[in-house]
MARPAKE-613117 format. One line per 5 residues: for each residue x, y negated, z negated of N, C-alpha, C. Coordinates in Angstrom, 3 decimals. Atoms other than C-alpha are relative to their C-alpha. Last residue first. Layout:
BEGIN
X,Y,Z,X,Y,Z,X,Y,Z ~ ...
***
This chain:
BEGIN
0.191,-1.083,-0.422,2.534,35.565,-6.888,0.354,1.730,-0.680 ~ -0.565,-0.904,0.984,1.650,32.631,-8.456,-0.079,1.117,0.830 ~ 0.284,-1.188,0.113,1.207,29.853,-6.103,0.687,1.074,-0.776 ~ -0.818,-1.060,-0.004,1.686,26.168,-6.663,-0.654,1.819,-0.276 ~ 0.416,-1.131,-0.167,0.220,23.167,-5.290,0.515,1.381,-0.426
-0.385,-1.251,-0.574,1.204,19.821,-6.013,-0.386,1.001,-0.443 ~ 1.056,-1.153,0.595,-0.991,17.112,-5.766,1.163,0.879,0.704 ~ -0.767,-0.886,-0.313,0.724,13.398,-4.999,-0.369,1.274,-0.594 ~ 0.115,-0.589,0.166,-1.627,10.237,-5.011,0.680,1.363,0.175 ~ -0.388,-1.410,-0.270,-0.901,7.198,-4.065,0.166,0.761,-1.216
-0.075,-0.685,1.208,-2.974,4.040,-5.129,0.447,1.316,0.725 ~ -0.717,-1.839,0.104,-2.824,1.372,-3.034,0.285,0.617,-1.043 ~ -0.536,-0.808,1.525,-4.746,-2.308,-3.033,-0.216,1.838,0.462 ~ 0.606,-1.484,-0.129,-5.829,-4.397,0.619,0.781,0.891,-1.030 ~ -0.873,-0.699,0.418,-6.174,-7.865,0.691,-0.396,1.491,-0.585
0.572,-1.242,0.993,-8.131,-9.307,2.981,1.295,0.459,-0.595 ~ -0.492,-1.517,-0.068,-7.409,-12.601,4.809,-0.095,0.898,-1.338 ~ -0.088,-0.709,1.473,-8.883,-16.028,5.149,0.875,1.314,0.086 ~ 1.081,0.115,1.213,-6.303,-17.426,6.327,-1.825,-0.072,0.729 ~ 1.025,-0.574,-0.457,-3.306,-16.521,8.576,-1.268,-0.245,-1.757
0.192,0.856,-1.187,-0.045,-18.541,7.966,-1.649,0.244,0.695 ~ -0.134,1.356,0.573,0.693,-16.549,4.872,-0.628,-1.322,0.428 ~ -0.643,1.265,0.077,0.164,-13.411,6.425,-0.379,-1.134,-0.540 ~ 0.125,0.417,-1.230,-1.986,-10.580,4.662,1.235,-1.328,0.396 ~ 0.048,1.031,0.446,-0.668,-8.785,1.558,0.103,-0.666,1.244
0.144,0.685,-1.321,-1.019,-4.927,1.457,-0.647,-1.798,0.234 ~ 1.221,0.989,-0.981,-0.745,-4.158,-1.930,0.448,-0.742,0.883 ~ -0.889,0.742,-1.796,1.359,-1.390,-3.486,-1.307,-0.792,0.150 ~ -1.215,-0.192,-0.782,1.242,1.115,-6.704,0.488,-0.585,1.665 ~ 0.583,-0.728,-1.526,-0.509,-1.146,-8.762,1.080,0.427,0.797
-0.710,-0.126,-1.272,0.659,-1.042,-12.160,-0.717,0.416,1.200 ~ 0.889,-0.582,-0.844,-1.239,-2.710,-15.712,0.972,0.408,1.710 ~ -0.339,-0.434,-1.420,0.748,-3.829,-18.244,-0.869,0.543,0.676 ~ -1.110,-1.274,0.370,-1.511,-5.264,-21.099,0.471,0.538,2.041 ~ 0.752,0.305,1.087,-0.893,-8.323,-20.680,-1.233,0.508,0.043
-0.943,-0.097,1.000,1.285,-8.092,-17.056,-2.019,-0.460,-1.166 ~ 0.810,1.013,0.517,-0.227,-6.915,-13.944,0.394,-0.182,-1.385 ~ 0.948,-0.376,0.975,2.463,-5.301,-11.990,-0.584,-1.668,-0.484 ~ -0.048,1.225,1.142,3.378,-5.408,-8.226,-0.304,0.504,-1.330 ~ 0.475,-0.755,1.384,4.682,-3.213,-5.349,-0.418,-0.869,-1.025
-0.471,0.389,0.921,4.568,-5.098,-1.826,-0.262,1.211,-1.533 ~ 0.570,-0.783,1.416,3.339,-4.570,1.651,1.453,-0.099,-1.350 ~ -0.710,-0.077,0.704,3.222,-7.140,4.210,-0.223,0.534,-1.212 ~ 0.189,-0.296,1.302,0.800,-7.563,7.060,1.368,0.390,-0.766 ~ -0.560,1.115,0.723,1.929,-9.163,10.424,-0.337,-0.077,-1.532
-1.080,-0.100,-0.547,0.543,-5.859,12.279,1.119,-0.822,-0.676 ~ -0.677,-0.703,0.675,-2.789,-6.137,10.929,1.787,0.536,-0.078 ~ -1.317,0.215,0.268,-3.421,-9.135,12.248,0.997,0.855,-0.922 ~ -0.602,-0.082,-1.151,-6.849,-7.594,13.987,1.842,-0.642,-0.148 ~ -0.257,1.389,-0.616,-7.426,-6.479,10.778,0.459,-0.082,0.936
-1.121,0.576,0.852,-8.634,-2.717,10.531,0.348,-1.498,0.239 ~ 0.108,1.004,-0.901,-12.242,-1.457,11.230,1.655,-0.754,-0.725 ~ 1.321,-0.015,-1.340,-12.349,2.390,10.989,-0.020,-1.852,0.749 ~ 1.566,0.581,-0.164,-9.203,2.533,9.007,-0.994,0.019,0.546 ~ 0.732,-0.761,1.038,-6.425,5.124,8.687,-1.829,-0.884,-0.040
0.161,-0.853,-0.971,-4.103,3.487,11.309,-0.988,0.761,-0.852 ~ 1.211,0.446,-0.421,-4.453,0.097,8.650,-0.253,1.229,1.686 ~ 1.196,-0.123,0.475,-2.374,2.174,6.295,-0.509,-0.631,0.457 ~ 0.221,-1.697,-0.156,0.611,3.017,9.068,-1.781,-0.114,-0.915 ~ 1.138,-0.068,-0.295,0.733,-1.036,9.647,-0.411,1.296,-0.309
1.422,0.413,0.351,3.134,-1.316,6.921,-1.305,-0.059,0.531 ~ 1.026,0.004,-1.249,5.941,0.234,8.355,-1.723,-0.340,-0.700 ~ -0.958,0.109,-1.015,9.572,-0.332,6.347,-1.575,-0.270,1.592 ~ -1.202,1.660,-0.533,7.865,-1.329,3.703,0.636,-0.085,1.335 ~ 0.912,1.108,-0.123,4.631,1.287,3.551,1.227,-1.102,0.085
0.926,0.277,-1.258,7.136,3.868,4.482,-0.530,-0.689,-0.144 ~ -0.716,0.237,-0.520,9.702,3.118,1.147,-0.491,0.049,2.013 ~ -0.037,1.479,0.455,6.696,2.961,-1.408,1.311,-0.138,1.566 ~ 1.063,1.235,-0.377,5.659,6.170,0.380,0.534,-1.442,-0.074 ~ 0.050,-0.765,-1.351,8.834,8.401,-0.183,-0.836,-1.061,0.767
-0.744,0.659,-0.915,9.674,6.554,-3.286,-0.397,0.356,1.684 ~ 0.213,-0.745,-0.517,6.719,7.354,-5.587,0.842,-0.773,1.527 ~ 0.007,-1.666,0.234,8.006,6.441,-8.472,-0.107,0.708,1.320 ~ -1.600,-0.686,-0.360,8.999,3.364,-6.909,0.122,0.915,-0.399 ~ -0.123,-1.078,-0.963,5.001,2.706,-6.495,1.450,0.443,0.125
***
């Protein structure tokens, strides 16, 4: 996700913002931690996963994929 700095740099600084989007979100959503990772052999990139506390088990993990659509008019 460091392509897509705008996001990758809100989901770190505020990680609960993608459980304000949910219908049922963790109640420890707050103590979540978001991360960029890759999957190595063959590369594979997720652009972010939400990575429950450490101290908190079981917990969900939650995989991001932003999307950016721009629009342009011909006039």
């Amino acid at each position: 996700m460091r392509r897509d700095s705008i996001f990758y740099k809100l989901f770190q600084q505020y990680p609960f913002v993608l459980f304000q989007l949910l219908d049922k979100p963790p109640k420890n959503a707050d103590a979540y931690r978001f991360d960029s990772v890759a999957v190595k052999e063959p590369k594979f990139e997720i652009d972010g996963v939400f990575l429950p506390p450490e101290n908190h088990s079981p917990g969900t993990v939650y995989f991001c994929e932003v999307q950016i659509f721009n629009n342009y008019l011909s006039g």
